[in-house]
Residue, then its C-alpha position, 0 to 999 in steps of 0.5 A: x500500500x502506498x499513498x500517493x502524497x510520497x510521489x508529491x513529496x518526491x516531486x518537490x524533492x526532485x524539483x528542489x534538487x534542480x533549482x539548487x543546480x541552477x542556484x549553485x551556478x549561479x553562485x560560482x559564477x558571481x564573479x564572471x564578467x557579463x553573466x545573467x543569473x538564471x532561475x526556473x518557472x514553476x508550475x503547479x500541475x493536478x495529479x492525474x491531470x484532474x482538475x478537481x485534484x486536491x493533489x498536485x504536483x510541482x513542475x519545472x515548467x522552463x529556465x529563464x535568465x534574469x537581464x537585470x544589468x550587472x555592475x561597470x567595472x572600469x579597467x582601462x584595458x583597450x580591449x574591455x568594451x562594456x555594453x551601454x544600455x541595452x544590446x549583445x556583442x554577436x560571437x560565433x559559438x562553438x557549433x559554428x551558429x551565431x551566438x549572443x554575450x555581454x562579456x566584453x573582456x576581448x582579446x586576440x586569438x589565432x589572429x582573429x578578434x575573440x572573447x575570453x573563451x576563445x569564441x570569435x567576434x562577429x562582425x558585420x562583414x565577417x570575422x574581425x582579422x588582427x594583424x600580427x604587427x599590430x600594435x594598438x587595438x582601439x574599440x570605438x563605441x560603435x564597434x567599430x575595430x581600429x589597429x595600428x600597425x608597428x611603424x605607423x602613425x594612423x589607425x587602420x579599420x579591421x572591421x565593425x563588431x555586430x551589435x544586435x538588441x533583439x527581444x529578450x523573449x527570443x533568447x535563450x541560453x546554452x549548456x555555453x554559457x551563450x545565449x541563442x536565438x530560441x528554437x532555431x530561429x537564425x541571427x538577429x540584425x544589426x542594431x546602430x542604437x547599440x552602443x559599447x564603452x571602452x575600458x570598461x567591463x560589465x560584472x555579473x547580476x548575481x546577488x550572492x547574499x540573496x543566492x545564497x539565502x535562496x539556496x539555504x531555503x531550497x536545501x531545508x524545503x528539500x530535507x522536508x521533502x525527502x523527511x515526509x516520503x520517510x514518514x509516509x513510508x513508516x506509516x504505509x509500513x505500519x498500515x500494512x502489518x495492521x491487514x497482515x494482523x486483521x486477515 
């Protein structure tokens, strides 16, 4: 005999266990530049799907990123760009698709303009190429990528980076760390409005104090959670030698 209130509890239980994954992200990742904080919807949904249910069950319905922006940190290196306002740096991810970042801690790898983690900066023609005798890197708040070369006065246009502004509701963020266009929904167009701050970084938006009181929480509501199904194991047992008796 098993009531079915265990198959709640384990419900909540395991919904709990997997907020606590996101909300451990999150903290080990207040400290990296650009990052959005993430968090689950929830939904209530009627056991056996009966509306008259006086039981239900608690189900991680999406996960959603939370596009508060986060703290500018001033650093002064040429190729720290920060975003002013609204708007995405456009990067090529690792699955070759165009992908979206706040990040903006740049730097030069295999001759091409990239990110911290090695993803290549888009442009609006194309990869941004360095030159290898480049000497200054300037980042223009339009995006626009200036070198000079060894030897020379003036400053060299490579390229523009592409920035884009689509509706937060299209975005949705990868095992990459990258947001994407959901469900497939191809690259966004360049945005003239979007505008970059050189010199500058932008931190991460999560809140350690109040992520870590969230997890707190979350661990007790999962300890509740795993304590009932053990009471409710005990009383099905209990239950069950009372039949075994009275037959």
């Amino acid at each position: 005999m098993a009531d079915k209130s265990i198959f709640i509890a384990n419900s909540g239980a395991n919904n709990a266990m997997r907020r606590m994954a996101v909300i451990t992200n999150d903290l080990a990742n207040a400290n990296t530049t650009g990052f959005r904080a993430d968090f689950e919807k929830m939904k209530s949904v009627p056991l056996g799907n009966n509306p008259n249910s006086s039981r239900t069950y608690a189900v991680a319905e999406s996960t959603w990123s939370d596009f508060t922006p986060g703290p500018m940190i001033t650093t002064g290196r040429d190729l720290d760009v920060a975003l002013s306002g609204k708007g995405f740096i456009a990067v090529q991810s690792s699955q070759g698709d165009e992908a979206y970042t706040r990040a903006g801690a740049l730097q030069v790898r295999n001759g091409v303009l990239a990110t911290q983690h090695g993803e290549p900066v888009r442009g609006t023609n194309g990869i941004i190429n360095i030159p290898q005798n480049a000497n200054k890197i300037v980042v223009g708040a339009d995006g626009t990528v200036s070198v000079q070369l060894m030897g020379e006065k003036d400053m060299v246009t490579q390229g523009q980076i592409k920035l884009v502004n689509p509706a937060i509701s299209q975005l949705q963020k990868g095992q990459d760390g990258l947001f994407h266009v959901a469900s497939g929904g191809g690259s966004v167009q360049q945005d003239d409005s979007v505008r970059l701050l050189s010199g500058a970084l932008e931190g991460s938006n999560v809140n350690p104090v109040d992520t870590l009181t969230k997890l707190i929480d979350l661990s007790r509501r999962f300890d509740m959670q795993t304590n009932f199904m053990k009471s409710v194991e005990s009383n099905d047992e209990q239950a069950n030698k009372l039949l075994d008796v009275q037959g």
